[in-house]
N, C-alpha and C positions, 0 to 999 in steps of 0.2 A: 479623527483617528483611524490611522489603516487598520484595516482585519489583519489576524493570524494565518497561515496556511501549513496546520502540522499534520503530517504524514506519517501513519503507521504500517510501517512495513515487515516482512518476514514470512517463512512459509506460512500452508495451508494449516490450519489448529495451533498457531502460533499465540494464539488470544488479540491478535489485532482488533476483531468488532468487538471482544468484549474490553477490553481496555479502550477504544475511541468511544464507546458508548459511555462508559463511565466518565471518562474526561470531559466527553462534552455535558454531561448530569450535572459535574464540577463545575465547570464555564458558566452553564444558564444560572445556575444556585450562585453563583457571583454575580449575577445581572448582567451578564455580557449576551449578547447574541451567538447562537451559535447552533452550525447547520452540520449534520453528521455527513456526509457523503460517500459511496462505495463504487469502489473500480472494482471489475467491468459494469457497469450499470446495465442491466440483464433488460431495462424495461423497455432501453433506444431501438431501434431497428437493427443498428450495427452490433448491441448487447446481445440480442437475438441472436445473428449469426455467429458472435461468441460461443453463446452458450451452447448451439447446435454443435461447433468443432468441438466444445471440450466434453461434449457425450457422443462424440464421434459417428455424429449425423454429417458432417462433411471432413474431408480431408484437404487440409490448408499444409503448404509450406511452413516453418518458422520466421522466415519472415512477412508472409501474407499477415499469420496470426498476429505477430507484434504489431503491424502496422491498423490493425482493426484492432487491437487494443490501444493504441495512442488516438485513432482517429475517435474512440468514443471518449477519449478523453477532452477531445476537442471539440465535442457535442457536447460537452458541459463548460467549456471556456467560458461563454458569454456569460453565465451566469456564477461562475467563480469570481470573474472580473469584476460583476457588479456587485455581489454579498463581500468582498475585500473593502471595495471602496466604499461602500457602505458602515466599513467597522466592524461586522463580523467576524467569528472564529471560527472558520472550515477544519474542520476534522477527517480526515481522507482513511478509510480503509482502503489499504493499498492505492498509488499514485504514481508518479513518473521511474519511479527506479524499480518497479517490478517487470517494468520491460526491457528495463539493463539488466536483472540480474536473472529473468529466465531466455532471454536470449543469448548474453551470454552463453548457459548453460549449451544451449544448443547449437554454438561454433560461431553466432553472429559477430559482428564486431561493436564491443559496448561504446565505442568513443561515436559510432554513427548513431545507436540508437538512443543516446545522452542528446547527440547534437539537433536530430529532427522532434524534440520534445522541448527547444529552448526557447518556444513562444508559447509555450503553457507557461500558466503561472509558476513560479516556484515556491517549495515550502520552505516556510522559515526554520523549518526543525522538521527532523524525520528520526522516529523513532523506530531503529530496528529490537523485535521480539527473537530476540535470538533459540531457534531450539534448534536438537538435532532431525534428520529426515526419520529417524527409528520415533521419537516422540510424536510426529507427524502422523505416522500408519498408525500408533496406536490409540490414541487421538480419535481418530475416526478409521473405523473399519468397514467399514461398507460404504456403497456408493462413493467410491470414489474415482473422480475421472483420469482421464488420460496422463498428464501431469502428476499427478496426488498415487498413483499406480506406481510411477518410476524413483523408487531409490536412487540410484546411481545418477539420477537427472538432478534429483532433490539434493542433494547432497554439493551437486556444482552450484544448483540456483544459492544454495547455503552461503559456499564463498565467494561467491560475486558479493551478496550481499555484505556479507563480511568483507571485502575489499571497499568496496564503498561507500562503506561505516567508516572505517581508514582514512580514504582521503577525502572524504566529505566533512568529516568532525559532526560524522551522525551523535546520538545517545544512545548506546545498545546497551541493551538488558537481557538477562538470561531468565527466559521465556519460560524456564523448564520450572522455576519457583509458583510458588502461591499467586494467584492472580490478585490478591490484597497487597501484598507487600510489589507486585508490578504496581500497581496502582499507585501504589504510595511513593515512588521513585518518577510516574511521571508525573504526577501533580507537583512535587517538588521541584521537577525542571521547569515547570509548565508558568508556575505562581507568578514568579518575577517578568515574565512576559504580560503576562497579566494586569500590571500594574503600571507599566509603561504607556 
């Protein structure tokens, strides 16, 4: 039996880790395998230089940064590749369309940076957390980076994502409710996968 590959996408305090973390609580409590994963992964070497531009220890282009957020996604292929075929259920905080929908934001062209992310795995489901950028700031008020600072950015990242909720036939949910009754919308999409 092939693995899962569901993706939870949406801004920053949109409750993506804490909804993927419950899902996957749900998953193993059904006796499935299942591995939580998180984009950018801070621990790679490439993570590292991540995390350094996004507390503005270096200054990257938008497209430098997308492409070192895709290439650390590619530092974890081989082993997506193999927990898939394995059976498992990968739970992704954030995954391939947060580099469509913040580059977008930033003038890029989405249909390039869809195309050179088309040998990663794809998810079988992507759950967008829909909030507004205003619930984002308050959300978290301090230490917040570069990105997480820009309303008027947050707000484009928004509707990319919301366009590609659209013509992807994502599941979006409106992030701004109870994170129990989130929970309880995506376990309900999630179940019948489950079972198959």
């Amino acid at each position: 039996m092939r693995g899962l590959l569901i993706a939870f996408e949406g801004l920053d305090q949109s409750g993506k880790q804490t909804q993927a973390e419950a899902l996957r609580d749900v998953v193993a409590a059904r006796g499935r395998a299942c591995e939580l994963l998180s984009f950018p992964d801070y621990a790679t070497p490439i993570g590292q230089e991540i995390g350094a531009a996004l507390q503005g220890r270096r200054d990257y282009t938008p497209e430098v940064m997308q492409l070192l957020y895709i290439a650390n996604r590619f530092e974890k292929k081989p082993h997506i590749d193999d927990a898939l075929a394995a059976g498992a259920i990968l739970v992704c905080d954030r995954y391939l369309a947060s580099s469509v929908a913040y580059g977008e934001a930033q003038g890029l062209d989405p249909a390039w940076l869809f195309d050179i992310q088309r040998r990663l795995p794809q998810p079988d489901l992507t759950i967008l957390l829909d909030i507004a950028p205003e619930t984002a700031a308050r959300r978290k008020s301090t230490n917040r980076d570069r990105y997480e600072r820009d309303l008027a950015l947050l707000a484009r990242v928004r509707e990319s994502y919301r366009r590609q909720a659209s013509e992807h036939h994502w599941l979006r949910l409106d992030g701004e409710r109870d994170r129990l009754l989130v929970a309880s919308d995506v376990v309900a999409a999630i179940a019948p996968r489950l079972e198959s």
